[in-house]
N, C-alpha and C positions, 0 to 999 in steps of 0.2 A: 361493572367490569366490561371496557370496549374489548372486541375484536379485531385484533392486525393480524394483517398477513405479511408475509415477509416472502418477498422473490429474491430468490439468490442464487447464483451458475453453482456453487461449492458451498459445502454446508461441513465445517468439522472442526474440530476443537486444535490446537496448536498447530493451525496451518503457518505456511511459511508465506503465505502474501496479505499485504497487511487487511486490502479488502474482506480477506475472508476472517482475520481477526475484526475486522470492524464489525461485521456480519454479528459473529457468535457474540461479541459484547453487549451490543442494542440487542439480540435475543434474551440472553442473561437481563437483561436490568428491565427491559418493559416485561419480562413475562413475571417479574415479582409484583406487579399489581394490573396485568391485562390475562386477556386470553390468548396467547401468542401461538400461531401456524404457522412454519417455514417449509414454504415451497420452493425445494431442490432437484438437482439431478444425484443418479447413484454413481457420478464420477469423484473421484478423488485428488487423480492425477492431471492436473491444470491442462499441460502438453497433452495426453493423447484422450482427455475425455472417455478413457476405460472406464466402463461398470465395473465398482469394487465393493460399493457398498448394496447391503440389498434393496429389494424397490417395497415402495407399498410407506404404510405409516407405522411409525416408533412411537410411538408416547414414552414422557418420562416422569418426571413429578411435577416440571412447571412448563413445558412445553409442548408441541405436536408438530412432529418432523414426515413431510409426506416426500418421500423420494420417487420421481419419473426417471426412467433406463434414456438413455442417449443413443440414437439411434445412428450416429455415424463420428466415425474415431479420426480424431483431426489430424490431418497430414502437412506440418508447420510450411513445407518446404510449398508445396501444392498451395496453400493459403496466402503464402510472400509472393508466390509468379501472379496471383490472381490480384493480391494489393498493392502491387508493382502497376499492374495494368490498368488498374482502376485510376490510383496516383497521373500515372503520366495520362492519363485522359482529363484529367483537370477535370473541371465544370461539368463538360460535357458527356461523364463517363452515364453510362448506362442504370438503371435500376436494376435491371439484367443481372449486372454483373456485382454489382453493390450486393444484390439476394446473395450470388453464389458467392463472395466473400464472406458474409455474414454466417450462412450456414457452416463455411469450412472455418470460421472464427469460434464459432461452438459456443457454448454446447448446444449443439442440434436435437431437440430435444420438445416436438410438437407436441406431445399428451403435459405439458406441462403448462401451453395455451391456451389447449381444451380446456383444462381444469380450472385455469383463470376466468375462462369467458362464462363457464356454465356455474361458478360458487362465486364468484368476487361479490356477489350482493348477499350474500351471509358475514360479510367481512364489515366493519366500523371504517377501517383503514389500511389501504396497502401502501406496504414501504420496499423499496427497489432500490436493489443495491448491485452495481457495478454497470457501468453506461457501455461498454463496450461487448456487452456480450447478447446474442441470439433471445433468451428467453427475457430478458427486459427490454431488449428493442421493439420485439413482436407483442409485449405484455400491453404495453404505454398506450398504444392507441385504441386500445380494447377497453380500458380502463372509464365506470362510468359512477364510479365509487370515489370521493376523498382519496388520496396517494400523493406522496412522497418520494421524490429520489436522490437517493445520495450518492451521487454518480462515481464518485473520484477520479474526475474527469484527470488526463495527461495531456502537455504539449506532445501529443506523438502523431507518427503520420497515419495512421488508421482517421483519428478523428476529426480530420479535415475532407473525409469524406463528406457529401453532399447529404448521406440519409442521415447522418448523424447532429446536423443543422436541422433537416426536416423534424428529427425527431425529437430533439429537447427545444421545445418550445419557450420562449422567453415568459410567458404564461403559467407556464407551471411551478410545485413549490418544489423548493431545491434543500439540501442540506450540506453544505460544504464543510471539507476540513480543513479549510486555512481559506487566508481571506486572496492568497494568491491564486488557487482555483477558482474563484470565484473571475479573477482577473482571466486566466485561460481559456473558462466560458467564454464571456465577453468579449475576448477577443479574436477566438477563433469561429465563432458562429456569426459575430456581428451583431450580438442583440444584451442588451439590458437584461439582467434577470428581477424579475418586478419582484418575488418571494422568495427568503431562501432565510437559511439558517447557518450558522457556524459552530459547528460543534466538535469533530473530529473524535477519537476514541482515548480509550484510557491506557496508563500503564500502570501497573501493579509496582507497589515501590515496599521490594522486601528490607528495607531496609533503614535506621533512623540516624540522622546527623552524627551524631556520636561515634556510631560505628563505623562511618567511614571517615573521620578525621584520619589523618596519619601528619609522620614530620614531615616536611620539606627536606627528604635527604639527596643527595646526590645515588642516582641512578647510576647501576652498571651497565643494564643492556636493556633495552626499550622493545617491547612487542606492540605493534601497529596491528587492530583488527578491524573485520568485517563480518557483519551480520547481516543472511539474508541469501535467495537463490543470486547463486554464481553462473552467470548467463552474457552473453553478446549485449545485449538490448539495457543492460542492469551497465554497463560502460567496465566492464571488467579488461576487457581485453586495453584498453587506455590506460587504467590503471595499473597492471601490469607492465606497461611500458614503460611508465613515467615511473614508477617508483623502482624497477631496478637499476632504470636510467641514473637516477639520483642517490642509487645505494652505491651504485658503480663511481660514478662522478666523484664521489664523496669520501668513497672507501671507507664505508662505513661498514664494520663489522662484530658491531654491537646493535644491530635493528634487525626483530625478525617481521615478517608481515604473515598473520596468520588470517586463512578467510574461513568463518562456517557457515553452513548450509549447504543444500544440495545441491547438486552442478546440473545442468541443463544447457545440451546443444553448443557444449564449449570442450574441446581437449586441452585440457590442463594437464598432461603426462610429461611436457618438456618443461614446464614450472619448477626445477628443481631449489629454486631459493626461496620458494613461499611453501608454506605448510595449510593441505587442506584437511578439515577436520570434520566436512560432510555434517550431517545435522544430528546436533548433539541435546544432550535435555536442558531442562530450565538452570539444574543445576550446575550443568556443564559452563552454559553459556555463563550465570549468572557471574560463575569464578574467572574466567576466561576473561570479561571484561575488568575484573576487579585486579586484575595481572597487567593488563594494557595499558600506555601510554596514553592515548586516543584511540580515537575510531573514524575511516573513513565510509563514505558512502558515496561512489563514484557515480550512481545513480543521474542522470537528465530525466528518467519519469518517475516521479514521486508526487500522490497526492498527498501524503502525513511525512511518511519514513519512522514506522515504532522504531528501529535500529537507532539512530540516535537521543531517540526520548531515555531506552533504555542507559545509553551511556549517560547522559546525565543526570539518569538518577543514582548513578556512581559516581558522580561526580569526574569525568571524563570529557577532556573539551572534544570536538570533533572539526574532521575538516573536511568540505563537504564539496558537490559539484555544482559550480554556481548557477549551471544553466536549469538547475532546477528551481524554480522560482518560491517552489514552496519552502525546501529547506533553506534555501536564504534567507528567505522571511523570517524562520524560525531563527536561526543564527544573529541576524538582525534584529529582532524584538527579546531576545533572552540575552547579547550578547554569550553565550554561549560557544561561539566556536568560529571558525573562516571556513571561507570558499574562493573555488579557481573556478578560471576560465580556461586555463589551457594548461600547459607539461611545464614550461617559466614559473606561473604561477604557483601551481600544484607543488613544485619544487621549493622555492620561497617560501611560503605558505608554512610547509614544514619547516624549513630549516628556521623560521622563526621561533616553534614553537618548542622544537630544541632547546633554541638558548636561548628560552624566556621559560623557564619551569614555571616563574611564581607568577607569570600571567597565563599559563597555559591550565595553571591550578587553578584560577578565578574565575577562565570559564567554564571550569567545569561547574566549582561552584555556582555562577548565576545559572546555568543552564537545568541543575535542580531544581533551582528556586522557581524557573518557567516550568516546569514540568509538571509539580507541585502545585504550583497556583494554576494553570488551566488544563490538566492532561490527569486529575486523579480520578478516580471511580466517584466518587462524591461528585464531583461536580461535571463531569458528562453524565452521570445520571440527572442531576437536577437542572439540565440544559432538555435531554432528550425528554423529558415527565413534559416541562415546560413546553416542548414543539409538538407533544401528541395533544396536550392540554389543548392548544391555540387550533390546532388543525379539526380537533373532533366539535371545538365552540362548546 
């Protein structure tokens, strides 16, 4: 039985960012035949990096959870003026300031360094997950052990920063969730990645073909949803525009657009034609979708997007934001669902899938059938067995 460790900014079971469900999943499936350690902080809350959880280590039946306190509470606004500044310096921006980004990117959180630089050689294998964050940028160049990162790298402007080139080396092994990440590497670092893997995470599919047949009947009133934090950065405030734009345009008074999950850094109190439903449970969500028409995800940074894995294991087409490179790709190899580029499109888009029920039904259906064939627990488990296998020799 090897030893892995596992670096991760967020450690907790039905978080809302998919990174942190990727996290607990490859926990869950290596620690059924390794000896699995995840090395966390005691924050919970993404935004302000508050100690919630207690410190110190948990044991459970198949794993060991050692939580480090975070030693300074991230101030979003404070962090944008410093990656503002960094940005407009181009090239030339300083290390200086690259550090104090970094820290106020969080989570700031040096006993969890220590404890990499003085145990990592008790470890077989460390696996690093999420490229944007303090305690895997400072971990990686300490590291003198076998490791792994599965970054979930985004087109976003943080990672066009210069330390973030310096620090994912075209040399090291990578684990990608879509082969479009892989492209975002490469094209924003400039460099080849010589090792890497494709694997991405699982979704649980409660549910068998059968049971979700229904007729082809004519709808009376259509619910449009959205799964996932409600945020600026998440492209809400667009979609918002564009689709009341389109409900106005249209007069359409048979479509509701309902979003769940939690809201962050957005006033949504003047939204009176959208319904928010804040973050609801599995079985909430599960019915919610099965009530929907489709599903959008307005999203520009997505390395997976579970939110539309899930609709289409309801058989739900979706329409998605094309500048995400990765859910196109998904859309594109599942036929599965469209995507826009702008408020025209986004508009289109939909009004096509209106009056095409019986093709808006087909992607949902193929978009199963993708989900199914590469996104079930079976086989990202015998994907991830296979890259620890190959890594340990």
């Amino acid at each position: 039985m090897s030893k892995i460790l596992f670096i991760t900014p967020r450690f907790l079971q039905n978080a809302s960012g998919g990174a942190e469900k990727l996290a607990f999943d490859y926990v869950s499936i290596l620690s059924e035949s390794h000896d699995v350690t995840v090395c966390t902080t005691a924050a919970k809350n993404y935004v302000t990096w508050k100690n919630e959880f207690k410190t110190g280590i948990t044991e459970n039946d198949s794993y060991k959870i050692i939580r480090f306190p975070v030693t300074k509470k991230r101030n979003i606004y404070y962090m944008n003026e410093i990656l503002d500044r960094c940005l407009k310096d181009g090239d030339s921006v300083s290390l200086e300031n690259q550090m104090l980004f970094l820290k106020e990117q969080g989570p700031y959180c040096p006993e969890i360094i220590e404890y990499v630089t003085k145990e990592q050689s008790s470890f077989d294998l460390i696996i690093l997950i999420g490229y944007l964050y303090y305690p895997v940028v400072m971990s990686i160049p300490l590291l003198k052990v076998p490791f792994v990162i599965v970054p979930t790298f985004h087109d976003e402007p943080p990672f066009r920063l210069p330390i973030y080139k310096q620090t994912y080396k075209s040399e090291y092994i990578y684990s990608f969730n879509a082969p479009e990440e892989l492209q975002v590497y490469e094209s924003i670092t400039k460099q080849r990645a010589n090792r890497y893997f494709l694997i991405g995470t699982y979704v649980d599919d409660p549910f068998s073909s059968t049971e979700l047949q229904e007729p082809l009947s004519p709808k009376q009133t259509f619910q449009f949803l959205t799964i996932g934090r409600i945020e600026p950065a998440k492209g809400y405030h667009e979609l918002f525009l564009d689709y009341l734009d389109w409900k106005h345009s249209r007069n359409r008074s048979d479509v509701t657009l309902k979003c769940l999950g939690s809201i962050f850094s957005m006033d949504v109190s003047k939204e009176q034609e959208i319904q928010f439903s804040g973050f609801v449970s599995e079985e909430e969500k599960l019915a919610e979708i099965q009530k929907s028409y489709l599903l959008f995800n307005p999203s520009a940074y997505e390395s997976f997007s579970i939110s539309i894995m899930e609709a289409w294991l309801q058989e739900k087409p979706v329409l998605v934001n094309g500048r995400s490179s990765v859910m196109k790709g998904h859309c594109l190899r599942s036929q599965g669902g469209l995507y826009y580029s702008d408020k025209i499109s986004f508009q289109r888009m939909l009004d096509y899938l209106l009056e095409n029920p019986t093709i808006a039904y087909q992607l949902g259906k193929n978009g199963r059938k993708y989900v199914i064939s590469n996104f079930s627990r079976d086989v990202v488990r015998k994907k991830l067995n296979q890259m620890v296998s190959m890594l340990l020799g």
